[in-house]
Structures are given as C-alpha cells and as structure tokens.
C-alpha positions, 0 to 999 in steps of 0.5 A: 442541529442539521440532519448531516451533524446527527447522522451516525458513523453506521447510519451514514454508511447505510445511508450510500445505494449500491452502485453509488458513491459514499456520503460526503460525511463520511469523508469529510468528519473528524470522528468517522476518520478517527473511527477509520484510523482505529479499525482500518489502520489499527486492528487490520493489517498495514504495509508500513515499509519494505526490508530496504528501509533497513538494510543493515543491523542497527538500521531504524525506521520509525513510521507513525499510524496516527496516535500510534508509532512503530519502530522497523529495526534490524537487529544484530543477526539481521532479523527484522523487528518490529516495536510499539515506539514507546519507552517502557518508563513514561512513554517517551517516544524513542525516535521521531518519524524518520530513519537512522541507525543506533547501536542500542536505542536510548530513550532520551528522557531518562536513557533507559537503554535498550537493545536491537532485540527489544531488551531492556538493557539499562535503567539507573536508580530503579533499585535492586527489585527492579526487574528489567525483564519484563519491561522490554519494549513491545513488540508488534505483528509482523509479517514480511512477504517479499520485501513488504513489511506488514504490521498489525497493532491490534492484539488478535490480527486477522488470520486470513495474512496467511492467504496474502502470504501463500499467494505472494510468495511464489510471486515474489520469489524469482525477484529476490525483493530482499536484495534491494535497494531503495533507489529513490524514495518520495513523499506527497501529501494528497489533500484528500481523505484516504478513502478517496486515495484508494478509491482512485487507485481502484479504477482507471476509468480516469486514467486515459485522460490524465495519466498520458506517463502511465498509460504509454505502459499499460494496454488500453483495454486493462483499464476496463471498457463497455462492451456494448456496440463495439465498432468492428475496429475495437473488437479486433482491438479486443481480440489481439488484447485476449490473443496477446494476454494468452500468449504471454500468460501461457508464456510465463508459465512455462517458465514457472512465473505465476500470473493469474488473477486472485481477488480476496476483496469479498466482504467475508475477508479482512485482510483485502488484496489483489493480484495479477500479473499484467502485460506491459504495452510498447516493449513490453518490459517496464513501466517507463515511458520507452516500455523498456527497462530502466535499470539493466541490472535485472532483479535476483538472477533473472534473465527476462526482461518481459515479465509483466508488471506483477500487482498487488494492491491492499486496503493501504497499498499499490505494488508494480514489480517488474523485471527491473525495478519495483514501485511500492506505494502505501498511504497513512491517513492524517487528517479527513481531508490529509493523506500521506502518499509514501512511495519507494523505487526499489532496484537490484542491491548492487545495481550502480545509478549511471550505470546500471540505471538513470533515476529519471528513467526510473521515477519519471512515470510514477512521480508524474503518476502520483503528482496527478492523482493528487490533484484528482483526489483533492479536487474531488474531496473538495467536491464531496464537501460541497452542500450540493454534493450527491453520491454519483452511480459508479460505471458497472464496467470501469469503476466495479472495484470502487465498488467492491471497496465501499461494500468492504468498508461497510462489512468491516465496520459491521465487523467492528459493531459500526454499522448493524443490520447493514442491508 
C-alpha cells in the first residue's frame, strides 16, 4: 500500500508548508470529503438560501447538505422556519431538493400530516396513547442576516454567528434585502473539490486574465498587487486608487453607510467572514459591464446609485450588494471531485424586468464569472491529482487569504480532534 493511501486526514493536513498549497490527497479522497462534510457543512454554520426562496406563506425550498436535508418553509404569520427533512414516522423525506408550495406537508408515505409550524397535525391508526406532540418535525438553527438564511445542523452551533450578525446588519439594512425578489437564479455544477472552489474565490491574482466581465467593475489595484519597484506610472496608479477609495469611503459615511473592512478569518474563530465595501470602476454604480446600474428600481428607498459593492464572503459563500441588485453565491459539496455552485440575483420586490431592468444586463457578468471559474477549479483539481503534482508557494501579495483559508482549515479540524499537535 503507497505512502499516500496511509496517510492520515491529520497528517496530510500537517503535511502542507506554510506559505504553499494542500496536498492533492486532501482534495481528491473520498473519507477526507466526507470528514469536510460532516465539520465544515454539518457542525458549522451555512448560508443555504435567502428569504426570496420563500416569499409567501406555504412557500418551501428543501435544499440537501449531503446526507442531510432541510426545509426553509414560511409559515402562516410569515416567519421563516427551518426543518430537518424528515418525516417523524420512518424517515421519509418530506420534499425532494427543489421549491414548491403546500398547505401542510404531507408525508408521502404514510400521510402523516404536518403543519407550516413543525406540528404534527395527522397520523391515522396510531391508537389513542399516541402523543402527536412530541413527534413534530425538527427544527433546525437559523439565523437570517439581511436576506442570508444560515443553518447550523449541529446541536451546539458555534456562538461567534452573533459577530457575523452584529456587523452585517447595519450593512444590510439601507437595502431592505427582504423586500426582494429573486430575478434569476442558476446552478453549475464545478468539477472540482470544494476547497478549490473557495480557494479561487479567495484571491484574484487570476482574475485579470481570465474574468475580462468582472474586472470592467472592479479597480485593478483591489485585486492585490507587489509593491516592489513600481514605475512611477503605477504608484500614481497607486496613489489615485488610495486618493479615490478615501474619498468615497468618507463619503459613504457622512450618509450613514458602513464601509470599512472586518476580517473574522483567524484561526480562533469558527464562524469565518469578511467584508468590506469596495469602490466600483468606470460609473462607479453596479457590477455590470457599462459599471452602471441594471435595474433602475433602486433597493429599499435608496436614492444613490454609487454605493459600492458591499462584500461579504463565508467558508461557503460570496455576496455582491449594490444599490440595484444583489449577487449571492453558496456552494455544496457533493463529491471530492463535484461542487454545487448555486447562484441567486436578487432585485427590488416590484422592480418589473422590461422595464425596470433587462435580465442580460443583470446576469450577464457573473454568469460569465462563475462559467470561468468553473473551468479554472476543474482544470486545476484535475492538476492536484496528478502523480506529479507538488503544492506550490502562494503570492504573499495576491493569494495571502488562500492562505489564511488553509491555516482555518486545519485549526478547525484541530478544533474537531482532526488534526493534533498541528504546528
């Protein structure tokens, strides 16, 4: 039996020097992704939809993590509940993956009934000892931050959510994210193991030659940069990029709007994020390929159009909100090698497309986006399961946050009792 086949989940993870990429194995074997699944999918928390997936009582969205699945329902006083997809008779699953809208949810099964709250509303020939009380369905973590619904299927979830909450919602709230509607939404599924997903989200050092769409939005200078020996053109460059990024944050202030960066990307935490609100190239109001808005029908009551694009990304996630519309991206695993890329363009509630917005305008960058990174993650993984493969040295300037995302990995394994005497 080869080296690579005895190595352990914990010691292929101390395995990687600082500064370099993981070991292929860790991409590429079936009992390290079941292991990812169970800590990073399972016992942390997710982003598995926004508050648009349902936006009327009765509405459901079952979403599956793996083994396990979950029902985002809206009940009959609008709350949004969330429930392990399981029948409390013999397991049944309640909905397959997808949307749709019920009255009750009736078990297929056996048609035990229950209600938008969980109850459990009808069971025949259980006999008059049956208690229906205790066998409603199971309900599962939830937090909602702006129109981000995340869950938590483990028991004890990790309390650090509350700093995600405290600094998005002040973020989020001149949007008025709940009052929207889902414009378009789009699957792809990235032949590539999910870490690689994330890792190419994490940097754009590659983004300037191959995501021509995206880069008409962003400033040059955001995607990271060496500063040794700049020709006097690039630091004037440099300097209008710090000059124009001053100007607007301290403009966006003066209105109330947060903009400042706050990384929990630390190996102490477990609930990772980051945000920060970034200028917008060209127009300076929308990530579209003119840098103008797509959709005329601002968000909430907003009268600005140039608000940045205001960020946030998870161990699961990306966010772009503008003034104008959102894009918000999550990921589940399904295989080493399979990632499910789900992505979701949100708009103002009674924004009409044909008149308020064109679709094309509103998808066009990031279906063009996500179509690209796809190819980028499957050529690579492809590349981390070759024989010759040899984890690479990161850029210290443009890829410091791929970094950062390894050395999470590996405290929250060592968190989980993966990976002992890590160095």
């Amino acid at each position: 039996m080869s080296e690579t086949l005895i190595r352990t989940h914990g010691e292929l993870v101390r395995s990687r020097r600082p500064g370099h990429g993981m070991p292929g194995e860790l991409f590429g074997r079936q009992d390290v992704f079941e292991k990812d699944v169970e800590i990073f999918f399972h016992k942390h928390w997710i982003l598995v939809g926004v508050t648009a997936d349902v936006p009327e009582p009765g509405d459901v969205s079952a979403v599956d993590i793996g083994s396990a699945s979950i029902l985002i329902v809206r009940d009959d006083d609008e709350n949004i509940r969330t429930y392990r997809n399981i029948c409390r008779h013999r397991g049944a699953r309640l909905k397959e993956a997808g949307k749709s809208t019920v009255g009750m949810l009736v078990c297929r099964y056996h048609q035990w009934t229950y209600g938008l709250d969980g109850s459990l509303r009808h069971a025949t020939h259980m006999g008059k000892d049956f208690d229906a009380a205790c066998r409603s369905l199971i309900p599962v973590h939830t937090r909602i931050v702006g129109t981000h619904i995340f869950i938590c299927l483990d028991d004890n979830p990790p309390k650090d959510i509350a700093r995600l909450e405290e600094v998005m919602a002040p973020r989020f709230a001149p949007y008025d994210l709940q009052y929207t509607k889902i414009a378009h939404e789009a699957e792809i599924i990235e032949n590539g193991n999910w870490k690689l997903v994330i890792e190419n989200n994490r940097e754009c050092y590659h983004c300037a030659g191959t995501h021509p769409e995206l880069t008409a939005s962003f400033l040059p200078e955001d995607f990271g940069f060496c500063p040794d020996n700049l020709s006097e053109e690039s630091q004037r460059a440099l300097d209008a990029y710090h000059a124009r990024n001053a100007a607007c944050q301290e403009s966006w202030g003066r209105e109330g709007f947060v903009g400042d960066a706050v990384e929990c990307l630390d190996e102490g935490v477990a609930t990772q994020f980051r945000t920060q609100r970034l200028v917008i190239a060209g127009n300076g109001e929308s990530q579209t390929l003119n840098t103008k808005v797509a959709s005329t029908k601002l968000f909430g009551n907003l009268q600005r159009r140039d608000l940045g694009d205001t960020h946030l990304w998870t161990h699961n996630s990306w966010t772009h909100v503008m003034s104008d519309h959102a894009v918000i991206s999550y990921i589940i695993p399904l295989a080493p090698d399979k990632t499910l890329v789900r992505t979701k363009w949100l708009v103002h509630a009674d924004a009409v497309e044909g008149i308020d917005y064109r679709l094309s305008d509103l998808t066009e960058v990031w279906v063009a986006t996500n179509a690209q990174d796809a190819d980028l993650v499957a050529i690579t993984h492809r590349g981390t399961q070759d024989p010759g493969y040899i984890p690479g040295q990161f850029s210290p300037f443009t890829e410091t946050y791929v970094e950062q995302f390894s050395r999470w990995y590996a405290s929250r394994l060592n968190a989980h009792g993966i990976c002992a005497a890590l160095p």
